[in-house]
C-alpha positions in Angstrom: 0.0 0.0 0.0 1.4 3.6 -1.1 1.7 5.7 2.0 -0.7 8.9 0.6 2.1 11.7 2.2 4.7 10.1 0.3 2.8 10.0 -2.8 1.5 13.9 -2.1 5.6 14.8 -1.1 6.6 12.8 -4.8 3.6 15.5 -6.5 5.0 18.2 -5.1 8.6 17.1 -6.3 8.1 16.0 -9.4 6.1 19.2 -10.6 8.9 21.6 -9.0 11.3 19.5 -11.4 9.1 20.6 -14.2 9.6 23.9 -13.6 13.0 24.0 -13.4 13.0 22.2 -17.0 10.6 24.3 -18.5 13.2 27.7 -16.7 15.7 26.2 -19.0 13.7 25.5 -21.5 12.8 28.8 -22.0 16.0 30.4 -21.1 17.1 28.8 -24.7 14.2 29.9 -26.4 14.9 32.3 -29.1 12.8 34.3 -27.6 14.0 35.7 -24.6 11.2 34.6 -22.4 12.9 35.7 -19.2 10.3 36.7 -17.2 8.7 33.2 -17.5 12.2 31.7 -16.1 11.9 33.9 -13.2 8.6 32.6 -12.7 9.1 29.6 -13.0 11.9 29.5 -11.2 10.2 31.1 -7.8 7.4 28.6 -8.7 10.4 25.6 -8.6 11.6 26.6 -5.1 8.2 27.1 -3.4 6.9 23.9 -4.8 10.1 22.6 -3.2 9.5 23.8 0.2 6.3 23.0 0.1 7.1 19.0 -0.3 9.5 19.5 2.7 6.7 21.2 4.8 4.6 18.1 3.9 6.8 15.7 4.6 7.6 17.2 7.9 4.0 17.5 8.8 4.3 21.3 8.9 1.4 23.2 8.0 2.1 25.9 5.9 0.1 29.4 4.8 -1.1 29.6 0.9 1.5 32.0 -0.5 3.9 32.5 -3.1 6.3 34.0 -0.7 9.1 31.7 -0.6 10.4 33.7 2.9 7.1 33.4 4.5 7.8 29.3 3.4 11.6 29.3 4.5 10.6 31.0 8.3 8.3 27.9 8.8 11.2 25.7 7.4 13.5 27.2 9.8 11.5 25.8 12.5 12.3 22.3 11.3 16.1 22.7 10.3 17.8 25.8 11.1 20.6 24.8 8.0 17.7 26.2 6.1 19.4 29.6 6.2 21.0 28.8 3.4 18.4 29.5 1.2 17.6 32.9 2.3 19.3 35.2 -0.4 17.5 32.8 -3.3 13.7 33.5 -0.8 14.6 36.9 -1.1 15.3 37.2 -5.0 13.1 34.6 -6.2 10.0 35.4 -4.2 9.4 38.7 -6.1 9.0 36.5 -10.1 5.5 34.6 -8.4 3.5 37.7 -9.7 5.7 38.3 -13.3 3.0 36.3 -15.2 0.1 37.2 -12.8 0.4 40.6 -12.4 2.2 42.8 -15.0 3.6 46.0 -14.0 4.4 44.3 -10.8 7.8 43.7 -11.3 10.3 45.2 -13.3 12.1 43.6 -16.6 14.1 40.5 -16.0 17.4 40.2 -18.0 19.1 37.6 -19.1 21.5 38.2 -15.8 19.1 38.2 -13.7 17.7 34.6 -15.4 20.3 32.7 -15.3 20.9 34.0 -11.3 17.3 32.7 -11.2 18.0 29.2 -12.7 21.2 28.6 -11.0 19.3 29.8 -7.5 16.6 27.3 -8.2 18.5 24.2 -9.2 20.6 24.7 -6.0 17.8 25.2 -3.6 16.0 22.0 -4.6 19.1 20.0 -4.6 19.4 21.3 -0.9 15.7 20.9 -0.1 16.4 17.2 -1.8 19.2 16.6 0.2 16.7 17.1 3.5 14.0 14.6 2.1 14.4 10.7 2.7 15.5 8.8 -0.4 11.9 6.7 -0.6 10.5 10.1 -1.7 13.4 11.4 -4.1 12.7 7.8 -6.1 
């Protein structure tokens, strides 16, 4: 029998890994589609945190605010910290798509600082999960 968490954690996972492809998808797009990397970049890490905060049983609010997310992580794992400065940068892209005018342009800079911020916090946030859900 499938434990349902660990099926919900694996969700959460698996669709924060498809955003982080589709970031560098469109990063290579001739198209220069870099707001949509910054989005889905933010939308990478939150989904990430948000597997942790399941698997630890943590309820969390229903933001996009990947520091409001990290605080409640904090209280779980204080090595956490280390994914304050990519909170703080990445949090800002969850409204790029949703609301424009909210935020200003996104360069191709500023992209790539997005996808390399993203790919490192899940690898962290992976590192903090049990192997039976990374699988």
């Amino acid at each position: 029998m499938v434990d349902p968490k660990l099926g919900h954690v694996k969700s959460w996972l698996a669709t924060a890994w498809q955003d982080l492809e589709a970031a560098v998808w469109l990063m290579e797009s001739p198209a220069s589609l870099f707001g949509a990397v910054g989005f889905h970049c933010q939308q990478a890490v939150e989904k990430s945190l948000k597997a942790y905060l399941t698997w630890q049983d943590r309820p969390f609010e229903k933001t996009h605010s990947l520091v409001v997310l990290l605080e409640t992580c904090l209280e779980v794992d204080p090595n956490f910290e280390a994914l304050r400065i990519a909170a703080v940068i990445l949090t800002p892209y969850a409204a790029i798509l949703h609301h424009p005018g909210d935020i200003q342009y996104i360069g191709i800079d500023e992209a790539d600082t997005a996808i390399e911020l993203a790919q490192q916090s899940y690898e962290f946030i992976l590192t903090k999960m049990p192997q039976a859900v990374q699988g």
